[in-house]
C-alpha positions, 0 to 999 in steps of 0.5 A: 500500500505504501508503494501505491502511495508513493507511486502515484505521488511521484507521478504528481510530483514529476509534473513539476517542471522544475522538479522533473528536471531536477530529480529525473534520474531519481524519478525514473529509478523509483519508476522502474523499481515501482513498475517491477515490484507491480509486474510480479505482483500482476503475474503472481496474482494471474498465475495464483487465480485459478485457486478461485473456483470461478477461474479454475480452467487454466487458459480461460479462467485466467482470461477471464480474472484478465479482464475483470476491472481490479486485473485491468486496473493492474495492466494500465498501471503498469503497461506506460512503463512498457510502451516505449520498448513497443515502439509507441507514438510519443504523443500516444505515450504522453497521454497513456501516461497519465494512466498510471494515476489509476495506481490509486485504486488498488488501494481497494485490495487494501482498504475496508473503507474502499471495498466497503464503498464498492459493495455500497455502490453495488447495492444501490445501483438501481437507485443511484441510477434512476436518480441520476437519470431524474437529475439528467432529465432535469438538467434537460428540461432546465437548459432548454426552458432557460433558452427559451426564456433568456435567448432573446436578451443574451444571445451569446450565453444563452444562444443554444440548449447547449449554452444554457447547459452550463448554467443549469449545471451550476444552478441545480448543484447550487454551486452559483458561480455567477458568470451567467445569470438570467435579465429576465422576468421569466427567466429569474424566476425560472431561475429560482425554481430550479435552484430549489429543485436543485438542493433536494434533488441532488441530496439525493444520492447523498441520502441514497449512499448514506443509507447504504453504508448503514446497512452495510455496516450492520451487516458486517456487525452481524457476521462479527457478532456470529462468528463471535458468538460460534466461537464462544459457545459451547454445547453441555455435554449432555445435550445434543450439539446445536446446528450450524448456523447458516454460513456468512459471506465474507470478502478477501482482504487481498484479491478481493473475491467473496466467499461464504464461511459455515463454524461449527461447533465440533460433535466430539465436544457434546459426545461421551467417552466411548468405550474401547 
């Protein structure tokens, strides 16, 4: 995880020109040393991926853990570093470059809050995207009665439904950065109920992810408090042992595959000695 950080810092750091020029020797030995330890890691984890049962064929499973987003994720981060030994357009170069910023996201294998934030998105999806559709479909509607409204008295700002995009932009996320605002009856009072719509509208993925970490979070206690509780009880000797309760999924810390988990109790806890 420290390398990550350390990776992607100076990628911002080697965009300060004088910094660059100062510390290159420094910058693209790090660079090489980072690329290294990273394309081990990429070849370990696509060697070790047929252990995961999903991607247990040799040649298509590892294929396919290839193409999941986290392996993907890997090759970009990497893949700058090899491009010139392929012979790539240096302006094709200096663009996938920037790529190597993507480094930040493996720090989900590493981080609780990352994966939880991942499993809070999945949950939620379908809400998240009918509200972003809602506010869409807003920002839509807005732009172009604002056009209608302001286009006679401010042709250049509001010359087109494009135009007024930008407006309705920073109106219905109540930013108001004041570069373009409507002269017009209508259009002031437009202008009004759009930035009210706008302070509940866009609260609402707030409330909606919100909600999610909530229940994610109680999950999780849950399973704690199972697996806690599995590990603390013990069935009287003469009573028969209790069943197992059902299994709890649980995610991997490092490759960030889920998988279930079922504790039992052992049966030569609850049973006599037997007699030889």
């Amino acid at each position: 995880m420290t390398l990550i950080v350390l990776s992607v810092l100076g990628v911002i750091l080697e965009s300060v020109g004088s910094l660059h020029e100062t510390y290159n020797t420094l910058f693209s030995t790090f660079e090489a040393i980072a690329v290294v330890i990273f394309t081990v890691e990429y070849a370990g984890r696509l060697w070790a991926c047929t252990l995961i049962p999903r991607f247990q064929n040799p040649v298509t499973g590892r294929l396919r853990w290839a193409i999941t987003p986290l392996a993907l994720i890997d090759l970009i981060s990497i893949l700058p570093f090899y491009l010139p030994f392929l012979g790539a357009d240096a302006r094709f170069l200096r663009l996938f470059r920037l790529m190597r910023i993507l480094r930040l996201a493996k720090l989900r294998r590493y981080m609780y809050t990352l994966r939880l934030f991942g499993r809070v998105w999945h949950s939620k999806r379908h809400e998240i995207i009918f509200t972003t559709a809602l506010m869409l479909m807003m920002l839509l509607v807005s732009s172009s009665l604002m056009y209608y409204a302001e286009r006679a008295y401010q042709p250049d700002t509001f010359g087109s439904i494009p135009q007024a995009m930008w407006w309705a932009v920073a109106t219905l996320t109540t930013v108001g950065y004041g570069d373009v605002t409507p002269v017009s009856g209508l259009g002031r009072i437009l202008a009004a109920v759009v930035a009210m719509i706008g302070i509940g509208l866009f609260a609402l993925p707030t409330s909606i992810l919100g909600s999610g970490f909530v229940e994610e979070l109680e999950k999780d206690r849950e399973i704690e408090d199972e697996i806690e509780s599995e590990l603390g009880e013990s069935s009287p000797v003469n009573e028969p042992a209790s069943p197992p309760r059902p299994s709890s999924t649980c995610t991997c810390p490092h490759c960030g595959e889920s998988f279930r988990i079922t504790l039992q109790t052992s049966s030569t806890d609850t049973e006599g000695p037997t007699s030889p």
